[in-house]
C-alpha positions in Angstrom: 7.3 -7.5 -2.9 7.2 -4.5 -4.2 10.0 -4.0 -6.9 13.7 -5.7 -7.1 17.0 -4.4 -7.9 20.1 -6.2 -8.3 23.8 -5.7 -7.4 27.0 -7.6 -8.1 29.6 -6.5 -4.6 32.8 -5.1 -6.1 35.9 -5.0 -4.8 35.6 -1.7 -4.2 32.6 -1.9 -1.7 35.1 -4.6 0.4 37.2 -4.3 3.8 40.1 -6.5 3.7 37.8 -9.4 5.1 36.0 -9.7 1.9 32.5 -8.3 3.1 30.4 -5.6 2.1 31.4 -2.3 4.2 28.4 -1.9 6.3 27.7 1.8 4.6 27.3 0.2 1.6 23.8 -1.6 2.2 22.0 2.2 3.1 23.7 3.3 -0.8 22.5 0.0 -2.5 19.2 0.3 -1.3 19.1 4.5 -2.4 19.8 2.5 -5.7 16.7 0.6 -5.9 15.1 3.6 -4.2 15.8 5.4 -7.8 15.4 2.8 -9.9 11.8 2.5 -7.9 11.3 6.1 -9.2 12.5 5.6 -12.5 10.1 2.3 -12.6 6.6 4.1 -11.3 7.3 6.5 -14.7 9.1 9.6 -12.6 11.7 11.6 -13.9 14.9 11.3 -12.0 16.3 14.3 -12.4 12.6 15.8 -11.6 12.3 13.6 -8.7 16.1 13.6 -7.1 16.2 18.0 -7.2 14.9 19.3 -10.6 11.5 19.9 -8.9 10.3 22.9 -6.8 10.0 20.2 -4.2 12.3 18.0 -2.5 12.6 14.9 -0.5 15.0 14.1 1.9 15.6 11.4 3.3 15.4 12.1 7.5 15.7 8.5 8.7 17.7 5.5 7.9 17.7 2.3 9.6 19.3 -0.9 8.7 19.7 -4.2 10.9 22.3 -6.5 9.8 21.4 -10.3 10.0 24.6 -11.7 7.5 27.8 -10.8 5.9 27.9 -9.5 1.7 30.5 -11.0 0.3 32.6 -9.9 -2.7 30.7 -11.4 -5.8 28.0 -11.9 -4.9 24.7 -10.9 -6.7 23.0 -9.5 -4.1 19.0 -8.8 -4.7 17.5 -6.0 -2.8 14.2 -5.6 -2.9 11.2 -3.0 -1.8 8.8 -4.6 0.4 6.6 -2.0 1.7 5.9 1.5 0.2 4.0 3.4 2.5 2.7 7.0 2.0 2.0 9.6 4.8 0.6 13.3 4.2 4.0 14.4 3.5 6.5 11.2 3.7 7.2 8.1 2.0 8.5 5.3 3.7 10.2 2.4 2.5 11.6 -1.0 3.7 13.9 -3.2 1.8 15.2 -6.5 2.4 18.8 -7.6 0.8 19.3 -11.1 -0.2 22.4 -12.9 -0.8 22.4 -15.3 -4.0 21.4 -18.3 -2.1 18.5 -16.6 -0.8 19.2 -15.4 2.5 18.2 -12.6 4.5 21.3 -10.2 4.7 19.8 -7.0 5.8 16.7 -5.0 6.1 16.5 -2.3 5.9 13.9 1.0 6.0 14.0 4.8 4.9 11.5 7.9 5.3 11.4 10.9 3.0 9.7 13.7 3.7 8.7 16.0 0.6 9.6 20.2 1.2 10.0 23.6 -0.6 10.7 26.8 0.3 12.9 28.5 2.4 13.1 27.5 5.0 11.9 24.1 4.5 8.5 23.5 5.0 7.0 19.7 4.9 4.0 19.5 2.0 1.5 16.8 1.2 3.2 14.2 -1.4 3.1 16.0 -4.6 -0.1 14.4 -6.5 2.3 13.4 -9.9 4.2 11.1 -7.1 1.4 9.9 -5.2 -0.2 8.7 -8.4 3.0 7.6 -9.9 3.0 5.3 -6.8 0.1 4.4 -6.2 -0.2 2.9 -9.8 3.0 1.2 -9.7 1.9 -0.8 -6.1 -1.4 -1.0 -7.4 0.2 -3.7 -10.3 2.1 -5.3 -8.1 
């Protein structure tokens, strides 16, 4: 376990069954994906565009194993923070309150500049940044 960030489901984020719309787990975990940033010492505006670099995001994958419910505190956690020459890849997990596996979940970023886009090595500020940050863990 890398880092852990928490979310209450709102009514908002709901079908008319109650449960989490299934988009909604990919945009919780961008959450703790920032937070992460904002954690390791990064700026976010720096991090998220303000940089000469940037990092999209060219893969998401989530596998669904239980329903969110509205209310509940869900906990969604890095596990894995892996570094390439030019990508970062993460894997979360979401927990419901009572501990149980809800989704996983995993996302690569691959850092870019120019025009057109051309992948770099991860800039050294953000290597470090991370490196530190799983380093204490």
């Amino acid at each position: 376990m890398i880092f852990t960030w928490h979310h209450t489901v709102r009514f908002s984020e709901v079908d008319p069954a109650g449960i989490l719309f299934f988009s909604r787990v990919a945009e919780h975990c961008h959450a703790a994906y920032e937070a992460l940033v904002a954690e390791a010492g990064l700026s976010i505006p720096a991090y998220f565009g303000g940089s000469s670099w940037k990092a999209p995001i060219v893969r998401w994958e989530v596998d669904y194993r239980a329903p969110c419910r509205l209310g509940e505190r869900l906990a969604i956690t890095v596990t894995s923070l892996e570094r390439g020459r030019s990508s970062l890849t993460l894997l979360f997990e979401v927990q419901g309150p009572d501990g149980t596996l809800r989704s996983r979940a995993k996302m690569i970023a691959v850092f870019v500049e120019g025009e057109p886009l051309t992948a770099i090595a991860v800039p050294d500020e953000v290597a470090a940044a991370f490196d530190r940050l799983v380093g204490d863990r």
